[in-house]
C-alpha positions in Angstrom: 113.5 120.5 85.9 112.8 118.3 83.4 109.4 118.2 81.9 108.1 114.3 83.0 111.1 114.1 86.1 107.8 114.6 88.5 105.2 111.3 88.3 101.7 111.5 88.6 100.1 110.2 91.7 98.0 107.1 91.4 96.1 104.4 93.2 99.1 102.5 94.3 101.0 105.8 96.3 98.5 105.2 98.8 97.0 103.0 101.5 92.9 102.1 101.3 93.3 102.4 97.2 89.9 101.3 97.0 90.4 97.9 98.9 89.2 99.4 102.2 85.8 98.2 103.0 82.8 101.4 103.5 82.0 100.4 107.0 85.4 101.0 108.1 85.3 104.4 106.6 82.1 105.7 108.0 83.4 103.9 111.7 86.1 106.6 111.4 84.1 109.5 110.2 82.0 108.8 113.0 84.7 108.8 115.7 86.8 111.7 114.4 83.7 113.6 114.7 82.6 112.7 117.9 83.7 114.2 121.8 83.5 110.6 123.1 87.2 110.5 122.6 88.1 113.4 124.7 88.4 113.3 129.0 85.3 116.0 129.4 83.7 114.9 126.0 83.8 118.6 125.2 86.4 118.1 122.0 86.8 115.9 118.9 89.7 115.4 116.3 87.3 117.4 113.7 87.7 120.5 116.7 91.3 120.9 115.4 91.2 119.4 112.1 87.8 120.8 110.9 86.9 120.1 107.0 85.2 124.2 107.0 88.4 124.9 107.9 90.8 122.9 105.4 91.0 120.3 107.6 93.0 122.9 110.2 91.5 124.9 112.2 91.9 128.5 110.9 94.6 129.7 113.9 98.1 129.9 114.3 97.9 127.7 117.5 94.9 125.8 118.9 93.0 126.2 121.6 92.3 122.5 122.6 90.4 121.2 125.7 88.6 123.0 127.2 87.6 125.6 124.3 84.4 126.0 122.9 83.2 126.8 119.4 85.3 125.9 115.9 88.0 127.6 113.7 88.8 131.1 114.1 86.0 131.8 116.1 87.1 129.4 119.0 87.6 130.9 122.5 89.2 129.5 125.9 85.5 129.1 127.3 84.0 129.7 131.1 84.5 128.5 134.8 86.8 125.8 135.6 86.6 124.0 132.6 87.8 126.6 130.2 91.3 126.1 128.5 94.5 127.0 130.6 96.5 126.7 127.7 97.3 126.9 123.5 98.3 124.0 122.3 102.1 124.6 121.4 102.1 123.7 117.8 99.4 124.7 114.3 97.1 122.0 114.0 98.5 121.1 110.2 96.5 119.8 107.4 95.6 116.1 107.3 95.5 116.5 103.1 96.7 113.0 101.2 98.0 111.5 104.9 96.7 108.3 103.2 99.9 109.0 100.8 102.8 106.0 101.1 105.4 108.9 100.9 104.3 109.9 104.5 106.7 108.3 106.6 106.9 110.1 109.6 103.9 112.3 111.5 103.6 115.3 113.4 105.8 118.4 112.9 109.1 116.9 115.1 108.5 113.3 113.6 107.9 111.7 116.7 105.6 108.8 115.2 107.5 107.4 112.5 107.4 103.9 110.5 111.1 102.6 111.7 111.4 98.6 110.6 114.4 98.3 113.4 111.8 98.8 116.4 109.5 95.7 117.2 106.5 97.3 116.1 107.9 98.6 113.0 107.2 102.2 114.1 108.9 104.9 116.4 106.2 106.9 119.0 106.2 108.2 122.5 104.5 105.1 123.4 108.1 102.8 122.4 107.3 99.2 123.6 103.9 99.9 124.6 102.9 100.6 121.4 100.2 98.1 120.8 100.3 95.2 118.1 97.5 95.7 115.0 98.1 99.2 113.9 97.5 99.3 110.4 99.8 102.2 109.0 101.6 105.4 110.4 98.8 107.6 110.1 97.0 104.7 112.6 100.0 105.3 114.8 99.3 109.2 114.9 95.5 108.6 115.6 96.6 107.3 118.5 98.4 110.2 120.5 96.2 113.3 120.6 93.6 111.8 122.9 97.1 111.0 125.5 97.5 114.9 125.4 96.3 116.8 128.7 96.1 119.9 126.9 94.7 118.7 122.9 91.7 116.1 124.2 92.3 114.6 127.6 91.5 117.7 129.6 94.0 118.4 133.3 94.6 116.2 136.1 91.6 115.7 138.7 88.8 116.5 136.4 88.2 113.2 134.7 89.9 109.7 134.7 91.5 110.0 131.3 92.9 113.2 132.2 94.5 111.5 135.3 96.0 108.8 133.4 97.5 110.9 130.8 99.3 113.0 133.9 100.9 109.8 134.5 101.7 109.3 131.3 99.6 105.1 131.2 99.1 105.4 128.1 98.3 101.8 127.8 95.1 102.8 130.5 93.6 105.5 128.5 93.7 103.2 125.5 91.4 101.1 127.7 89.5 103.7 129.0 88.4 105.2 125.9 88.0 101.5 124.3 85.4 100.6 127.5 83.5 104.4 126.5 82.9 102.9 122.8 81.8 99.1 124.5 79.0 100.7 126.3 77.8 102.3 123.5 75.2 99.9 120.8 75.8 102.1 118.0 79.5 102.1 118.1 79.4 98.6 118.6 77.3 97.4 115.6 80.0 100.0 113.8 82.8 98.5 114.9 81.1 94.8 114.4 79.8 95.5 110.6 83.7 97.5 110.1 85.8 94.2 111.7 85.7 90.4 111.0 87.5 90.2 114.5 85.0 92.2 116.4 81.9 89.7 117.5 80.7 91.6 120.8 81.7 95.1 122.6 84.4 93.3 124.7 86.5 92.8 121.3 86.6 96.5 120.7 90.0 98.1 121.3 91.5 102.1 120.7 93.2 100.1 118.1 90.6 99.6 116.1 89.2 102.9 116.6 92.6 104.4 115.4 92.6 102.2 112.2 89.3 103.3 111.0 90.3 106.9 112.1 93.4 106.6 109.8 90.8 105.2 107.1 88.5 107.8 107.2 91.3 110.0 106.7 93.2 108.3 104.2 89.7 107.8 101.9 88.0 110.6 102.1 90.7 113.7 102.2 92.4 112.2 99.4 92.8 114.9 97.1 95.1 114.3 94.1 92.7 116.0 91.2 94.7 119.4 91.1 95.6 121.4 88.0 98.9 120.2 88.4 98.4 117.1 89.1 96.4 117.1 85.8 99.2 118.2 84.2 101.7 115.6 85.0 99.2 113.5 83.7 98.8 114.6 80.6 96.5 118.1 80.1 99.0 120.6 79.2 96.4 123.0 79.4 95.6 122.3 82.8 98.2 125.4 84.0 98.2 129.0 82.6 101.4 130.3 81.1 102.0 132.1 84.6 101.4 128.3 86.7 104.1 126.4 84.4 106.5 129.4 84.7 106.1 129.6 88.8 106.6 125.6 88.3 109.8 126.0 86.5 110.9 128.4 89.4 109.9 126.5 92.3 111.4 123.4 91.3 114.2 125.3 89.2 115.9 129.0 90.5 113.5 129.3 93.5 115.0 126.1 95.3 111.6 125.3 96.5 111.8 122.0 95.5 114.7 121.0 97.1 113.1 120.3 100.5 109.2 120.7 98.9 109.9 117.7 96.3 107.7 115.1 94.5 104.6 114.8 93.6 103.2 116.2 97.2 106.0 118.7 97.6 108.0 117.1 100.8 110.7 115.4 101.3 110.1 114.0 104.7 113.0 115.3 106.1 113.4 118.2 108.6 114.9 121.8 108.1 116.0 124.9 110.0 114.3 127.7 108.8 114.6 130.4 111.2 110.7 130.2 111.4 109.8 132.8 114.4 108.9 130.8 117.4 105.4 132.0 119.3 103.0 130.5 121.7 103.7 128.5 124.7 106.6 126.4 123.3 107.9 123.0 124.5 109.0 123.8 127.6 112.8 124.4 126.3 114.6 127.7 126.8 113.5 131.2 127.7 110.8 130.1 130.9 110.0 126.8 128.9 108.7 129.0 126.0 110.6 127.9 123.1 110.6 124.7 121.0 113.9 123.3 119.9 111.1 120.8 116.9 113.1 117.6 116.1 116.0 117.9 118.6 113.4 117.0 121.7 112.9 113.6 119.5 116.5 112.9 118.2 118.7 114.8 121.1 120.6 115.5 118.3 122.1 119.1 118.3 122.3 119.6 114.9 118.8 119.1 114.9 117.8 122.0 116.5 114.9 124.1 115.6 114.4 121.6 112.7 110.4 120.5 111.4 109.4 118.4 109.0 108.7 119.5 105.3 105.2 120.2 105.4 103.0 119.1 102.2 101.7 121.7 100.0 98.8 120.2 98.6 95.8 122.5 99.0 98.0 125.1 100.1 96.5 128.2 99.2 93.6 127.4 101.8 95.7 125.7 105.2 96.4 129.2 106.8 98.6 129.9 108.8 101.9 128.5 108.0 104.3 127.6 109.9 105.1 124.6 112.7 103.8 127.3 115.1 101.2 129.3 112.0 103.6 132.0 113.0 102.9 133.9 109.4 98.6 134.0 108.5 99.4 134.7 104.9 100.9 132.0 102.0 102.8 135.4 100.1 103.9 136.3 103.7 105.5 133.1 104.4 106.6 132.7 100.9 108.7 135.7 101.4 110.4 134.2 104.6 111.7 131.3 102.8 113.4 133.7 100.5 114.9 135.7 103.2 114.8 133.6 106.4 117.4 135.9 108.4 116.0 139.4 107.6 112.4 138.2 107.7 112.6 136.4 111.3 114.1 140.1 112.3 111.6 142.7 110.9 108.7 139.9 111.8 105.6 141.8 112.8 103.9 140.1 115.8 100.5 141.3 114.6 100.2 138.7 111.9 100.0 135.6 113.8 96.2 134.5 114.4 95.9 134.1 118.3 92.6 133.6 119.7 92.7 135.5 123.0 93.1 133.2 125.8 93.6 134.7 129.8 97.5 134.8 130.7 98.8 133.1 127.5 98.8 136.5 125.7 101.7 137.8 127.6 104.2 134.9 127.1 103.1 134.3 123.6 106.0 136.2 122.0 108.8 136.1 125.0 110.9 134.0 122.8 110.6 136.3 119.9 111.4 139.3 121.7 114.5 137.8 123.6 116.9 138.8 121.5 119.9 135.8 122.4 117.2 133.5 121.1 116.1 135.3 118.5 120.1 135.0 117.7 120.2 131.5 118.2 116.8 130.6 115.8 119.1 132.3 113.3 122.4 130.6 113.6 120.5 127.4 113.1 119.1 128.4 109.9 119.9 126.2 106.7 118.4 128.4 103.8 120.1 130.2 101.5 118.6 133.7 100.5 117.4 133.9 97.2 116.5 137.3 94.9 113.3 136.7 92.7 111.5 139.7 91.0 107.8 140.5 91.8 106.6 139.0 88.5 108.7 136.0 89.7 106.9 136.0 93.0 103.8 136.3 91.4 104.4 133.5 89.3 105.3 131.3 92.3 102.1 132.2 93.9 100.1 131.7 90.6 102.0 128.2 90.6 101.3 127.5 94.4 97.1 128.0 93.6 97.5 125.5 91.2 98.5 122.7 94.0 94.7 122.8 95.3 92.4 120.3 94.3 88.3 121.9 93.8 86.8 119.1 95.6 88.9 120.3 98.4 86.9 123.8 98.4 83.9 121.9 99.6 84.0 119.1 102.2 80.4 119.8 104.2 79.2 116.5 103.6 81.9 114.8 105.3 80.4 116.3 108.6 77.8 113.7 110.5 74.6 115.3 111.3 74.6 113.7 114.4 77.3 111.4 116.9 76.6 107.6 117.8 77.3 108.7 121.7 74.3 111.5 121.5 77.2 114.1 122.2 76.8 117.5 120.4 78.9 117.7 117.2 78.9 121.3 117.2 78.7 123.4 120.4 
């Protein structure tokens, strides 16, 4: 690699570069931290995407509506409204999503910016994607509170739940928008946050996703990283060890090739025989497995493909994986070296699955069945590659130096308190 062929980040890589207004960045802290958004107001985006957990949520799958308490101390929760199900893919990090290079959202790529559709993005919504979304991370914002088992809750035990099992998404958009209108407090947010907003009536999801997207955007920016002081400028910013793991990963380690830039991702989606666990996507063995960007494409050869994660602050977003199926960043480190023989001698015990009735014992029947064990394989698109142990290590020491301090410490982002009087922690 050559020693300047990676450029710094600055202001103009990313949306809200210091043009978006304070208002509409506190409207969105407020939101993605409050259970108004959710059918049984018992779950909030911060649940899943919590800033004492990196923005993640410490597991290798979620346990979404439904659950109660945060991180890896979450369980499935009592009586009838406890959680039936995990949610079938890691909650990711939601690090430098304010980033221009960020093109496409969610693990399959489902919400995407696409300037050949009418509203300049692709989604599950397609033409009823509403006008006024400000970027593709607005777009995302938009989809988990749609989703029976992540916020909306099951059929029959509340309205937004019984809209999302018919799949209006258009009508819990609506529903959720009339929740913030009856609330004062929201609406004097949204009014000082919007010149369009003059009374509750004008409030729409749209807006709410916009300032969600905001919040995001402004204030998990994190860009202040060894290495990114190096690129611009502090050659002492890395240790000896840091600048020869960089050489590797974007030299003999072929990291780079699919972890490229400045934010290590190419946007693009690989096969790389990562062990499948959990519930699935309701493809092959009893609806357990999940055939990632195919189910969006219907594209063959894009079978068991996911999008090239970030690695920014990657030391501290365990576990890895589209499914978190490896809690360690050596373990899965390792796998991308040797995809084949480490999706065969992988050891169950390592993923990080809160308990949860039933789901236990179809967690790993995709794993353990050994034609589509076979078949993960086949599709698989790395190479192996031999490094030392002093080569791994250097890697590693490299890999540490992609997370930014500030990023160790996000407790103030957390409202003491939620404009609908709903608890913030339960």
């Amino acid at each position: 690699m050559a020693k300047h062929s990676i450029k710094p980040l600055s202001d103009k890589d990313f949306y809200f570069n210091g043009q978006q207004s304070a208002a509409k960045v506190e409207l969105g802290r407020q939101l993605f931290f409050d259970k108004i958004l959710s059918g049984n107001q018992n779950i909030s985006c911060a649940t899943c995407h919590h800033p004492m957990a990196a923005t993640g949520d410490g597991v290798s799958l979620p346990i979404g509506e439904g659950g109660r308490g945060l991180g890896p101390t979450r369980r499935q929760g009592m009586g009838a409204s406890a959680a039936t199900e995990r949610v079938p893919r890691n909650a990711p990090h939601i690090f430098n999503l304010g980033s221009k290079s960020f093109d496409k959202m969610f693990h399959d790529g489902r919400v995407a910016i696409d300037l050949d559709s009418p509203s300049g993005f692709l989604s599950p919504a397609a033409g009823d994607l509403p006008d006024g979304l400000d970027n593709v991370l607005a777009v995302q914002a938009m989809f988990p509170v749609t989703s029976g088992a992540e916020m909306a809750g099951q059929a029959g035990e509340n309205n937004q739940a019984d809209l999302a099992s018919m799949s209006d998404l258009l009508g819990i958009w609506q529903f959720i928008a009339n929740k913030l209108q009856a609330i004062p407090e929201y609406v004097s947010l949204f009014e000082a946050a919007y010149n369009d907003i003059n009374s509750a009536g004008d409030i729409t999801y749209v807006h709410a996703a916009n300032a969600i997207a905001a919040f995001e955007a402004v204030s998990w920016r994190f860009d202040n990283s060894p290495f990114d002081r190096y690129l611009r400028g502090d050659k002492k910013a890395l240790s000896h060890n840091q600048k020869k793991g960089m050489k590797l990963f974007y030299g003999k380690a072929g990291c780079g090739s699919c972890h490229s830039g400045a934010l290590q991702s190419d946007q693009e989606f690989h096969a790389i025989a990562m062990p499948q666990l959990g519930p699935g996507k309701g493809d092959g063995v009893s609806g357990h497995d999940d055939i990632g960007r195919q189910r969006v494409s219907n594209d063959a050869n894009d079978k068991y493909q996911f999008r090239t994660p970030s690695l920014r602050n990657v030391a501290i977003t365990a576990p890895y994986g589209h499914d978190g199926a490896y809690n360690t960043l050596q373990g899965v480190v390792e796998h991308h070296l040797s995809p084949i023989d480490s999706l065969q001698a992988y050891d169950t015990s390592q993923a990080f699955l809160p308990f949860i009735t039933d789901a236990d014992l179809s967690d790993f029947l995709v794993h353990n069945d050994l034609l589509s064990r076979q078949d993960l394989a086949d599709a698989n698109e790395l190479a192996p590659t031999k490094l030392s142990a002093r080569q791994i290590n250097e890697l590693m020491d490299f890999l540490y130096s992609l997370t930014d301090p500030a990023a160790l410490d996000m407790r103030m982002d957390i409202p003491k308190r939620s404009p609908s009087g709903l608890a913030v922690f339960d």
